[in-house]
C-alpha positions in Angstrom: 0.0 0.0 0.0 1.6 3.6 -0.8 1.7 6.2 1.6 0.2 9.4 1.0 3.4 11.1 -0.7 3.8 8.4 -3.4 0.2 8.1 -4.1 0.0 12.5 -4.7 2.9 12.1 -6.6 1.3 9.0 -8.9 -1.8 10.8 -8.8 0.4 14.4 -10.4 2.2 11.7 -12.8 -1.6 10.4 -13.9 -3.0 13.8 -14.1 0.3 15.3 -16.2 -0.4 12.0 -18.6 -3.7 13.4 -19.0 -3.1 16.9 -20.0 -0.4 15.2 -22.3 -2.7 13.0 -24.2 -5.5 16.1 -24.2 -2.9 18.6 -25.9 -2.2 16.2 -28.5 -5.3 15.4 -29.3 -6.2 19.3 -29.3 -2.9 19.5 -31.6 -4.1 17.1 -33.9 -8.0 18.5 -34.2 -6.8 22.1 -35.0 -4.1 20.8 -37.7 -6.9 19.2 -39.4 -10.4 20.8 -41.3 -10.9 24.4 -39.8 -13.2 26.3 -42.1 -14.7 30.0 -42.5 -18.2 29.0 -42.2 -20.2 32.6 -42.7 -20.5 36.3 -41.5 -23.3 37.0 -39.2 -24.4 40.7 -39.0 -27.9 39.9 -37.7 -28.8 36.5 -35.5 -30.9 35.5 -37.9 -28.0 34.8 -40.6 -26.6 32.4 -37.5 -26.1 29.0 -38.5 -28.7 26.1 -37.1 -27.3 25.7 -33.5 -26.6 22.4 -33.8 -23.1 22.0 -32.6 -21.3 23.6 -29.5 -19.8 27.1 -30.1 -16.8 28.9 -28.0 -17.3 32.8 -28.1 -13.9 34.6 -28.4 -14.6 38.4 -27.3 -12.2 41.6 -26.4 -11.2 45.1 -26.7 -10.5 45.9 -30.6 -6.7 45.7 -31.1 -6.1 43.1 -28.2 -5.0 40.7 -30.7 -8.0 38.3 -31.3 -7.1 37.7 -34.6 -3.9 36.8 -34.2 -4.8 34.4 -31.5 -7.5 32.7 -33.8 -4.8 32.0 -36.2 -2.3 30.8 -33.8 -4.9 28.7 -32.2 -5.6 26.9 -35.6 -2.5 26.8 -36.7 -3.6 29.1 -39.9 -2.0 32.7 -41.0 -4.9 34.1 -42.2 -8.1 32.6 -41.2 -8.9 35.4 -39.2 -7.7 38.3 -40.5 -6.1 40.9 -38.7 -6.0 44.6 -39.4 -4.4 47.8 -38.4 -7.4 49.2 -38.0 -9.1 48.5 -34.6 -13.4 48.0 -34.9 -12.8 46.2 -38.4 -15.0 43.4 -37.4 -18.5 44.3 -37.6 -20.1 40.8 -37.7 -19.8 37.7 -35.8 -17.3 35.5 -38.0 -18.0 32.2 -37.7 -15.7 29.1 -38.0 -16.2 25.1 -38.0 -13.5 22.9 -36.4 -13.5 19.2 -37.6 -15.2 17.0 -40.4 -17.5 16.5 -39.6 -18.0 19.6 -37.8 -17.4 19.3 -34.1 -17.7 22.7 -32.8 -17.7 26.4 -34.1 -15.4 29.3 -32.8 -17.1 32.9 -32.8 -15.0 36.0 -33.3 -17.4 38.8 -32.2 -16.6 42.5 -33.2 -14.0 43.8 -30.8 -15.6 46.7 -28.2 -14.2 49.8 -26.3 -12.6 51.3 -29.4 -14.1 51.5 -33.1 -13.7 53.6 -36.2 -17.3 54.2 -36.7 -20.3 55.9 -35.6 -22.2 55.2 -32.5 -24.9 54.2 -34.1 -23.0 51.2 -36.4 -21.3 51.2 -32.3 -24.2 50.5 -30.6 -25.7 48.1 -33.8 -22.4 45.9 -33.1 -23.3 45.7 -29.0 -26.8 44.9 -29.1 -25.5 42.0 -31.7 -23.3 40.9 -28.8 -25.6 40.8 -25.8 -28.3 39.1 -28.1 -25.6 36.5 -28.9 -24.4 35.9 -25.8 -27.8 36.2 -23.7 -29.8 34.1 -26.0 -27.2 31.4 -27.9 -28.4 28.0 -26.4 -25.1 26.3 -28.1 -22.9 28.8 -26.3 -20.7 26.5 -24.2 -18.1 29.1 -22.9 -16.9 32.8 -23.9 -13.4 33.8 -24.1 -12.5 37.3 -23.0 -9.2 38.4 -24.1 -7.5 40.8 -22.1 -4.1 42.7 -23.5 -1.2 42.1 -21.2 0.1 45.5 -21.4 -2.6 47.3 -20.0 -5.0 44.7 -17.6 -8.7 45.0 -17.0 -10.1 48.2 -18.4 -13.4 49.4 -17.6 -14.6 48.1 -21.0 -13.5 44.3 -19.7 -15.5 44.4 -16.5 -18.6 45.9 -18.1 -18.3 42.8 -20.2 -17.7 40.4 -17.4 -20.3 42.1 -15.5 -22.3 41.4 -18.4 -21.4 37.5 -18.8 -22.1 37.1 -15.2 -25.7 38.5 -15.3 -26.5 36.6 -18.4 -25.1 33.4 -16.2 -22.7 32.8 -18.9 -19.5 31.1 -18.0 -16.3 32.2 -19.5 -12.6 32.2 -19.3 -9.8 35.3 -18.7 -6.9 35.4 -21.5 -4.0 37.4 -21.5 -3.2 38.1 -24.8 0.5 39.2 -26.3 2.1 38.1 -23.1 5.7 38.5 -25.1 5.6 42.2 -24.8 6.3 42.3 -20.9 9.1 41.7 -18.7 8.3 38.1 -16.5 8.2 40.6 -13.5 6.2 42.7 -15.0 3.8 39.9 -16.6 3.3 38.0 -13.1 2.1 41.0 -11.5 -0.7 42.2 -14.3 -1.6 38.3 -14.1 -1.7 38.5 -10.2 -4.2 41.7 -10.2 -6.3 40.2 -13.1 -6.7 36.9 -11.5 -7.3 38.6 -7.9 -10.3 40.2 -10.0 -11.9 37.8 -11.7 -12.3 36.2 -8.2 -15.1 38.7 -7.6 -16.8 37.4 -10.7 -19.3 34.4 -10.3 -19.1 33.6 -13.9 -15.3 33.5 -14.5 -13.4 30.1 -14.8 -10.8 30.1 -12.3 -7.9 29.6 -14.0 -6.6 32.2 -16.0 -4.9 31.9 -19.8 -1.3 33.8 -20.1 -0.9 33.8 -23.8 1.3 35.0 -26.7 0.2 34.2 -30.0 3.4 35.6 -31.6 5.7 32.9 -29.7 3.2 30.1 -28.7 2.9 30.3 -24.9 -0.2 29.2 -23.2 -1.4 27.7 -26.8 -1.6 23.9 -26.1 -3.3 24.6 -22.7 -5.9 27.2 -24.4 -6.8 24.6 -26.9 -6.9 21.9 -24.7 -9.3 24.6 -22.5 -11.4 24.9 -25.8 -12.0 21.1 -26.6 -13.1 20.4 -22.4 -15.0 23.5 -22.9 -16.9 22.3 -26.2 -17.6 18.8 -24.6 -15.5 17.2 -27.6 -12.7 16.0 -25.1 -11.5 12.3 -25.4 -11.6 11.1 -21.4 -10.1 8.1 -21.7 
């Protein structure tokens, strides 16, 4: 019979096994079909929601694109742009064949080159989405490294939690700050999201640009979408 030290540490070594055999299946999924699937500037141009869908949400510029495309392993399947508000419509993308889940880029908020009332079209798309998707499994909310919550982020959170809608912090272009410097902002972030009934505990430290915190966030992505081999 092991004592209690050797069965934690064969109970770490099954666990670590695990999150192995996840990450490589999660490799293996995104490497395969990933499609553009349609534009969505009303609900009613939504797909039939008849597989699981994983919102990705966030302040325009905080790199959403650039994570959808690391996260798939594609350079351009999202596309990026210099100029922050470009997305207007939720984008819509299918992951597997046959289609296992979809991944939702929603138009970026907080910052947009357009007038309030195309503004204000693009948020009531968003809280109709997120309020009212049954498929919804889990919402995303990417957060910039460099700069932390904003009052933008928590109005969204604040949001998410009302509409009893469970999603996960990511910290976004992580490479751009010293370790110091990047522990701290993920200290404060995670002391906050603490506060939030909705919030997954366990925040996402990302950089799509080197590949940190990738495996884990799709790994996060196939629990969250219920597509997850367990055995």
């Amino acid at each position: 019979m092991m004592d209690e030290p050797e069965a934690n540490t064969a109970s770490e070594a099954e666990r670590e096994r695990e999150r192995a055999a996840l990450a490589r299946q999660a490799a293996k999924l995104f490497s395969g079909r990933v499609d553009f699937l349609l534009s969505a500037p009303q609900l009613k141009f939504l797909p039939d929601p008849s597989v699981p869908e994983i919102a990705f949400a966030g302040r325009s510029n905080v790199g959403k694109s650039s994570l959808l495309n690391a996260i798939t392993g594609r350079k351009s399947i999202a596309r990026a742009s210099v100029t922050p508000g470009r997305t207007q419509e939720l984008n819509i993308f299918e992951v597997g064949d046959p289609t296992l889940f979809r991944l939702v880029d929603m138009p970026g908020y907080g910052f947009a080159k357009a007038p309030p009332k195309v503004v204000e079209n693009w948020k009531k798309l968003v809280r109709t989405y997120l309020r009212g998707r049954a498929v919804l499994h889990r919402t995303l909310v990417l957060i910039d490294s460099r700069h932390g919550l904003k009052d933008v982020d928590r109005e969204m959170m604040t949001m998410l939690d009302e509409a009893a809608v469970g999603y996960r912090l990511v910290l976004t272009k992580a490479d751009k700050l010293k370790a110091s410097v990047l522990d701290e902002v993920a200290a404060k972030v995670a002391e906050e999201s603490r506060k939030h009934v909705a919030a997954y505990p366990e925040l996402h430290v990302t950089s799509a640009e080197k590949g940190l915190g990738l495996p884990e966030l799709r790994s996060a992505i196939l629990l969250d979408a219920g597509v997850a081999e367990t055995r």
